[in-house]
C-alpha positions in Angstrom: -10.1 -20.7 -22.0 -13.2 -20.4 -19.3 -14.6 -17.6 -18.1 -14.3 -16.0 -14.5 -17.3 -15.3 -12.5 -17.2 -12.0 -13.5 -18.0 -12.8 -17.3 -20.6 -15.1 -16.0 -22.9 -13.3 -14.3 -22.4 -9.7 -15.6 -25.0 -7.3 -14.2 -27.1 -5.1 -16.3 -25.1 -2.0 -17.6 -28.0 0.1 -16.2 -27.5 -1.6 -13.0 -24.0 -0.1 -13.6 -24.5 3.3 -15.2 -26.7 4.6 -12.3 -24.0 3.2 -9.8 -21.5 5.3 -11.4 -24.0 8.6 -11.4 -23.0 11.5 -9.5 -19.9 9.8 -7.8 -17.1 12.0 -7.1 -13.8 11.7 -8.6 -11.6 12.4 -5.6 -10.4 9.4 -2.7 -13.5 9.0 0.1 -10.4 9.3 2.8 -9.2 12.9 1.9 -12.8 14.2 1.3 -13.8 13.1 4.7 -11.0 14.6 6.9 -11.6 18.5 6.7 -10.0 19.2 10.2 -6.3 18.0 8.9 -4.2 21.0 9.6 -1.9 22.8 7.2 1.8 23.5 7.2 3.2 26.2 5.5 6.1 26.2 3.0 10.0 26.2 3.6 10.6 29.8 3.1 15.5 30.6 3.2 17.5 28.2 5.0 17.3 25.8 7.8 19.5 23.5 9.8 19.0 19.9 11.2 19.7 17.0 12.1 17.5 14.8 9.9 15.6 16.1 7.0 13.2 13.7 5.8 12.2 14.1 1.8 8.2 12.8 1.8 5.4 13.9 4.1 3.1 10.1 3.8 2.9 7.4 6.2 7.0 6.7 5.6 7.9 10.5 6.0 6.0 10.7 9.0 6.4 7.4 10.6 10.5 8.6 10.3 9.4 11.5 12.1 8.0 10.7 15.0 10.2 7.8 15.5 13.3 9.7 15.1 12.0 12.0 17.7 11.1 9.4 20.3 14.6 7.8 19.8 16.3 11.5 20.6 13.8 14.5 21.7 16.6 17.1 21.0 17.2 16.4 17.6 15.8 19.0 14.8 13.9 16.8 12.4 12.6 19.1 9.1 10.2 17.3 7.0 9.6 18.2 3.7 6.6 17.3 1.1 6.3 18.4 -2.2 2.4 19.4 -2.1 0.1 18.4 1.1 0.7 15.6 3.4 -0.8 12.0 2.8 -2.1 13.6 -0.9 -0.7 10.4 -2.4 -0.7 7.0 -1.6 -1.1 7.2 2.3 -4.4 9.4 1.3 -5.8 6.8 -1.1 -5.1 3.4 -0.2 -7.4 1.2 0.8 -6.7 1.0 4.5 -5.1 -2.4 5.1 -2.6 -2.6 7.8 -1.3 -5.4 6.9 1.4 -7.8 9.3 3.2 -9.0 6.3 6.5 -7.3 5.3 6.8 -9.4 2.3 3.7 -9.8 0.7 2.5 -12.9 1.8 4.0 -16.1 2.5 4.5 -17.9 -0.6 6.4 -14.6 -1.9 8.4 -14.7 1.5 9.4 -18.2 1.4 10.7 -17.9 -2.3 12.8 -15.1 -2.0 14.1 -15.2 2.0 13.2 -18.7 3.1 15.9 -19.1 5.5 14.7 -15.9 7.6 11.2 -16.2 6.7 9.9 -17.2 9.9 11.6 -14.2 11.6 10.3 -12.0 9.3 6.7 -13.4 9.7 7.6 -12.5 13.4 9.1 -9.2 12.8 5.9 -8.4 10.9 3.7 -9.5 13.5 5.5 -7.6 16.0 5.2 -4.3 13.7 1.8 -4.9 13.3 1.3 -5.1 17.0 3.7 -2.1 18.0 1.3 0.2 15.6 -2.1 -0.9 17.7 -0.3 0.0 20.7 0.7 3.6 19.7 -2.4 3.9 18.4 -3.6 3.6 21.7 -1.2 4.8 23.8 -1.0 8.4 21.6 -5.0 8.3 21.1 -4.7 8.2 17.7 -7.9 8.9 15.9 -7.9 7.2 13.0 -9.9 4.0 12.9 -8.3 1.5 14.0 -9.7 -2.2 13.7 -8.1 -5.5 13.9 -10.0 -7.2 12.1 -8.0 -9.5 9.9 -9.0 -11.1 6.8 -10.6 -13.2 4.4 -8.7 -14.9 1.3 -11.3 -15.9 -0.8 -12.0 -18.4 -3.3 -14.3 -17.2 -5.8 -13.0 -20.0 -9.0 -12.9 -23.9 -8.0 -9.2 -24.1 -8.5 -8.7 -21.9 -5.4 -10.7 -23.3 -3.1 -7.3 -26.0 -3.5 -4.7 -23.3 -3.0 -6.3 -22.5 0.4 -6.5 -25.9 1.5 -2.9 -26.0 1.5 -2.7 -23.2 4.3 -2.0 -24.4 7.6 -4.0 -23.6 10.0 -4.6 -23.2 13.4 -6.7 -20.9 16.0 -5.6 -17.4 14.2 -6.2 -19.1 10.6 -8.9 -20.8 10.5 -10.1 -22.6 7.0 -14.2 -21.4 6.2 -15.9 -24.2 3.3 -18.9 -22.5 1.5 -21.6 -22.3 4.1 -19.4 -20.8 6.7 -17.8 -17.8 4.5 -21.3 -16.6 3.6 -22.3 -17.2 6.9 -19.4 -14.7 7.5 -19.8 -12.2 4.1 -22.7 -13.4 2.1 -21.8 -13.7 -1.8 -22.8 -15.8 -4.3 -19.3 -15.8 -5.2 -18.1 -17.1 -2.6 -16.9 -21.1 -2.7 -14.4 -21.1 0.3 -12.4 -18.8 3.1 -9.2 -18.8 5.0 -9.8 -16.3 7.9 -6.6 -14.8 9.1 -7.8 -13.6 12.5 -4.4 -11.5 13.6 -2.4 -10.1 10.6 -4.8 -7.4 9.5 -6.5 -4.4 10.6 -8.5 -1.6 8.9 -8.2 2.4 9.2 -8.9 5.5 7.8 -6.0 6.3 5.8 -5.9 9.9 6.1 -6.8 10.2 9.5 -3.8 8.5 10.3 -1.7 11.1 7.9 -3.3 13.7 10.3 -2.6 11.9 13.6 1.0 10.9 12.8 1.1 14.6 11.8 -0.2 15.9 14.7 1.9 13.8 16.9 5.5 14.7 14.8 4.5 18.1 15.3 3.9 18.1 19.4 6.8 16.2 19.1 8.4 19.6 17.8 9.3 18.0 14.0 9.0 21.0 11.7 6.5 20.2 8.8 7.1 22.1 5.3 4.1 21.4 2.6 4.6 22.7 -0.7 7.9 22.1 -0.8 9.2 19.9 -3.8 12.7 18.7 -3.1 14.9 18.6 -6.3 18.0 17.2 -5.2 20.5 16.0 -2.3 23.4 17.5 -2.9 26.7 15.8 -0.8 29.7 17.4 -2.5 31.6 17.9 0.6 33.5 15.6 3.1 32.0 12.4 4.2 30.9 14.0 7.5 29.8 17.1 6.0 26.3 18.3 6.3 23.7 17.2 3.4 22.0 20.1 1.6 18.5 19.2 0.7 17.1 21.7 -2.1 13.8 23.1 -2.8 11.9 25.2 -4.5 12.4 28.3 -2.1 14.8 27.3 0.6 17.2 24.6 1.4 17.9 22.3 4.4 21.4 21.7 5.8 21.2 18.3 7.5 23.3 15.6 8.9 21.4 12.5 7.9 18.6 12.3 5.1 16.0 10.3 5.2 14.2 10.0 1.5 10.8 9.1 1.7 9.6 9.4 -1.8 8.4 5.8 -2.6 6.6 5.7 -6.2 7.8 8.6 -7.5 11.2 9.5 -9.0 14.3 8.5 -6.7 16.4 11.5 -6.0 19.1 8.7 -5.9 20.4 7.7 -9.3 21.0 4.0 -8.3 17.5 3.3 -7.7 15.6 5.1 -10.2 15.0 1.6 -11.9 14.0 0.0 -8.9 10.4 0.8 -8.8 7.5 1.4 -11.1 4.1 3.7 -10.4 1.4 1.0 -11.1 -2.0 2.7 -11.0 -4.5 1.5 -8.9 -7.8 1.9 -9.3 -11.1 2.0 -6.0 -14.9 3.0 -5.4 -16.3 4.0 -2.1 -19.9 3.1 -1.9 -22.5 5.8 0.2 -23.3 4.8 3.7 -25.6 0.7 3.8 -28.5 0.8 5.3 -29.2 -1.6 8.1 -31.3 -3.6 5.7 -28.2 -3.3 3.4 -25.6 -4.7 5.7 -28.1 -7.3 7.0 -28.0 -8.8 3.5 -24.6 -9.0 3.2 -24.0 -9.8 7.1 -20.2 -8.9 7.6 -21.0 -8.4 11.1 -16.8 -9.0 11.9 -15.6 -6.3 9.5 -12.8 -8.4 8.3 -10.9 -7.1 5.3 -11.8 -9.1 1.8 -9.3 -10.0 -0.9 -9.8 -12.7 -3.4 -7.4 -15.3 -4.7 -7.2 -14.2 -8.2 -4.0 -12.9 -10.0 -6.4 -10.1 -10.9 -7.4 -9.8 -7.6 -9.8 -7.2 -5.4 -9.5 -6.0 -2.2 -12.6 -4.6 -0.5 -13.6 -3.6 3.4 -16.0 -1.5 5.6 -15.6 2.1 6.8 -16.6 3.3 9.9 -19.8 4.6 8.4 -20.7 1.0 6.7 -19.6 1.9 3.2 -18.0 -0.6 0.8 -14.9 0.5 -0.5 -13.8 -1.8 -3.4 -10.5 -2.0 -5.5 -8.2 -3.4 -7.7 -8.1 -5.5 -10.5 -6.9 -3.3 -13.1 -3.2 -2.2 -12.8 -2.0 0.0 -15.2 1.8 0.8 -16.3 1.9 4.0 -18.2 5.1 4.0 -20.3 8.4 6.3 -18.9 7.2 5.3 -15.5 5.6 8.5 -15.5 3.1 9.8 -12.1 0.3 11.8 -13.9 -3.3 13.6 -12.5 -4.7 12.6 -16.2 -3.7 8.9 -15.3 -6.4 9.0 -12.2 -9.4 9.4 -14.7 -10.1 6.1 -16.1 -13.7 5.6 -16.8 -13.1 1.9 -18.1 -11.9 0.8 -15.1 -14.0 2.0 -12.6 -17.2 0.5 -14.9 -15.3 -2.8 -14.4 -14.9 -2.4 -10.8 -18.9 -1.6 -10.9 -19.7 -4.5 -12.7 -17.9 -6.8 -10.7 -19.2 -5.4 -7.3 -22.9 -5.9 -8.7 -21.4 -9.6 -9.5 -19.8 -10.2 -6.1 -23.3 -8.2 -4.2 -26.4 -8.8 -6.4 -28.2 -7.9 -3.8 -26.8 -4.6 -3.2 -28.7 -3.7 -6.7 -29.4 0.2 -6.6 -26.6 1.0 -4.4 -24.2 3.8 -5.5 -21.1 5.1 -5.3 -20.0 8.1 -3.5 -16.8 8.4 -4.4 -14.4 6.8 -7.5 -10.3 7.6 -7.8 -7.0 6.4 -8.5 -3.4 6.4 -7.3 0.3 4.9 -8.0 1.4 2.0 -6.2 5.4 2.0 -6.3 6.2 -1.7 -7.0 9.3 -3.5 -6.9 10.7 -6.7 -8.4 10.4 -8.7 -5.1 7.1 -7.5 -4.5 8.0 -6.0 -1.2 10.1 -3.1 0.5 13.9 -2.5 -0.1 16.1 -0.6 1.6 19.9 0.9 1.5 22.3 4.0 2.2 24.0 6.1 0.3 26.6 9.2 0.0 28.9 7.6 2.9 25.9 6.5 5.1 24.2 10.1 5.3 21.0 9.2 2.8 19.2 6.2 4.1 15.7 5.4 1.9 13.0 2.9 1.5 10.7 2.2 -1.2 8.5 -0.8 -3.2 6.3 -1.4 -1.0 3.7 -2.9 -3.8 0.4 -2.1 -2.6 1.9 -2.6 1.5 3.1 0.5 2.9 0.1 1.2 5.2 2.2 -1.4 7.9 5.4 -1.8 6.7 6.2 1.8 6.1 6.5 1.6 10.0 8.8 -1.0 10.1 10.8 1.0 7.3 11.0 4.1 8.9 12.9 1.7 12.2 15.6 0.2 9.3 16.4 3.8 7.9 16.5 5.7 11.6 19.0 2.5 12.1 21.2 2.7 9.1 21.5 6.3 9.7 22.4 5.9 13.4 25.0 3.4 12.7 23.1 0.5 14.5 23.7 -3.1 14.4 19.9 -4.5 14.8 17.8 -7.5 14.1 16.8 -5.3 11.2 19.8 -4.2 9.4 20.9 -7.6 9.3 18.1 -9.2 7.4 18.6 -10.8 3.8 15.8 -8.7 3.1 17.3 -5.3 3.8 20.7 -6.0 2.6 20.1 -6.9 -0.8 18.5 -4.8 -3.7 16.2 -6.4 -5.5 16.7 -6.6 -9.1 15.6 -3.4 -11.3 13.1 -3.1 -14.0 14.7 -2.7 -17.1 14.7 0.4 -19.2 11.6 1.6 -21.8 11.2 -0.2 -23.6 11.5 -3.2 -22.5 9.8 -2.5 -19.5 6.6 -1.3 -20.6 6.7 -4.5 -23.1 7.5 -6.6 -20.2 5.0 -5.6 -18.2 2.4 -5.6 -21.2 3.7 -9.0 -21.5 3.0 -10.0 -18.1 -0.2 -8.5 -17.9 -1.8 -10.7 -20.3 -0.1 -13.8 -18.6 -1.7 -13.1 -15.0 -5.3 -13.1 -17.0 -4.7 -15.8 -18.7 -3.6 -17.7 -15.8 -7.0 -16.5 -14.3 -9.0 -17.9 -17.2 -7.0 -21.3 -17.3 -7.5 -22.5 -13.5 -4.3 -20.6 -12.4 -1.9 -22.6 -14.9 0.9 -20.1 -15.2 2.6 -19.6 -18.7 6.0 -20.0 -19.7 6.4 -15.9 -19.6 5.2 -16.3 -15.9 7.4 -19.4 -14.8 10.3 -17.7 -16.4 9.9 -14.2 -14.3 9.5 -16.5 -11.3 12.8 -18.2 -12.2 14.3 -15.2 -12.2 12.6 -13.3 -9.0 11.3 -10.9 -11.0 7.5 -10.1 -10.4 4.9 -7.2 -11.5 2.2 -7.0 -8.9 -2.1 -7.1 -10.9 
């Protein structure tokens, strides 16, 4: 087995340990927004048409596109502590085209419809810059795209394969570090039109300020703890929580990585925890070294892969690499504190940006990434059509939560669409198993994806046999 780049040139651990000093152990995005506003909690009982369980970027994309599609309807939205706290708050803040997590995932598992889902994508993508605009959101927005990079020799192949054209554009070595300057770097496909970057929780606010001029009633602190549908098939829905209820015609469940409120999918997804560092503010001599100067969003080719981009401000935020199953598919604060993982992050920044030496971080944290089988969204009804949901979106949501929010306001209309008839939407993916097989499983898996990464990509027999079987864990 080689090593990767990362064991080759490992920067001094005091390079690291005064990185690490003083950072803050909270996401960059929520510390940075202090002018979000605050909704109180739901206090007896309500009535509406659409109750929506989950106040991130699904929640509220449900919302305001439920209330563009009928003003008079009463939409309640519910969260269980403050809006955008969780994944929408902590993500890295790439809006991302794909609904299926790239190509080669989309053409294994839907390759008769991929081209219209590549479309459909596109489209989504498109639709979000233009409310963005047209609603003044304030959150951000940059489209970008994005670099896939090659950082191992055996990639540089894998990108040659993409085809390309005047939107993906293939970079050799002296180009991409004409574009981002690493030593790392051996080659680049530039995706000029499926990516942009934003501030995360600015864009909780905004959708939240627009579902609320758009008169959807916002309840924080406001755990839901069941559906209950005992009555006819066109009674009313009774959403419980902790102090009140909502009776509702449709539901919309919005919950993603943590535990489904529907039975038949609580195997469906796994938290993954993911783990990021936000660097303080480059200085001009900073960004010169590195150049950058197009702000594209960074991700390299590696099963083990990191994701990394500008902020508005010129800091670095870089992530990924590590993702960690806790056993019982459990979503705890303790899991958010993992020293190990941010000094590997550290390290392999230092490695990717030697000459970023001195630099530190601002801010280090942690959050679960609800991950699915397929590696992308599912979708489905329940209780005779009047619970729609969505969830797995692997590390996408930031985009396709959009898209999402359109299939569920669908389903629960009744609607015959483009949407509701994809491959994609009709069929569940396959479930995780139970603990625990699952946490062996993934374990399993795991070890695979880094040992693929030390042995020029070759994937094992425990990897060819999950791919056989469409059954994936996103690193």
């Amino acid at each position: 087995m080689g090593k990767v780049v990362f064991e080759r040139n490992v920067p001094a651990a005091s390079v690291i340990s005064h990185s690490l000093e003083g950072s803050i152990h909270k996401p960059f995005w929520i510390d940075d927004v202090t002018d979000a506003h605050t909704f109180s909690a739901l206090q007896g009982d309500v009535t509406a048409d659409l109750a929506i369980v989950g106040g991130g970027y699904l929640g509220l994309w449900t919302a305001v596109l439920a209330k563009q599609r009928n003003p008079d309807a009463r939409v309640v939205l519910l969260e269980a502590r403050e809006l955008g706290w969780a994944a929408s708050g902590r993500n890295g803040g790439f809006c991302e085209a794909s609904l299926t997590h790239g190509e080669e995932n989309g053409l294994s598992r839907w390759p008769k419809e991929y081209e219209q889902l590549d479309r459909l994508g596109l489209q989504n993508l498109d639709e979000i810059e233009a409310t963005v605009k047209t609603l003044n959101l304030d959150c951000d927005f940059e489209r970008t795209g994005s670099l896939d990079l090659a950082i191992e020799e055996h990639e540089i192949e894998w990108l040659k394969e993409a085809e390309t054209d005047d939107d993906t554009v293939f970079l050799d070595e002296a180009a991409v570090r004409a574009e981002v300057n690493s030593p790392t770097y051996l080659a680049a496909v530039w995706n000029k039109r499926i990516n942009a970057i934003i501030h995360p929780a600015k864009l909780v606010r905004e959708l939240a300020r627009v579902a609320s001029e758009l008169g959807v009633e916002i309840f924080e602190h406001s755990p839901v703890r069941e559906v209950e549908t005992s009555g006819g098939p066109t009674d009313a829905a009774i959403v419980h929580s902790r102090n009140g209820r909502v009776r509702a015609a449709r539901v919309a469940l919005a919950t993603n990585a943590f535990p489904s409120l529907l039975k038949r999918t609580r195997l469906h997804t796994i938290p993954v925890y993911d783990y990021v560092l936000m660097t303080e503010p480059l200085s001009p001599a900073q960004l010169a070294s590195i150049g950058w100067s197009n702000r594209q969003g960074l991700a390299d080719m590696a099963n083990q892969f990191h994701y990394y981009r500008l902020s508005a401000d010129n800091r670095i935020l870089f992530g990924g690499y590590d993702a960690i199953y806790h056993y019982g598919r459990k979503v705890r604060e303790e899991y958010e504190n993992r020293p190990e993982s941010f000094e590997r992050l550290a390290s392999h920044f230092f490695t990717t940006f030697p000459q970023l030496e001195g630099l530190k971080f601002s801010h280090r944290w942690a959050g679960a990434i609800d991950a699915s089988t397929q590696f992308s969204a599912f979708f489905g009804t329940a209780r005779n059509g009047r619970v729609a949901y969505s969830a797995g979106f692997t590390g996408l949501g930031v985009g396709a939560t959009r898209f999402a929010a359109q299939v569920m306001l669908d389903k629960l209309d009744g609607l015959t669409t483009e949407r509701t008839e994809l491959e994609m939407v009709k069929k569940l993916p396959l479930p995780f198993p139970p603990e625990p097989i699952a946490s062996m499983g993934i374990q399993a898996t795991r070890w695979s994806l880094n040992r693929a990464d030390h042995n020029q990509g070759r994937r094992n027999v425990i990897l060819k046999t999950l791919d056989a079987l469409g059954l994936g864990f996103d690193s």
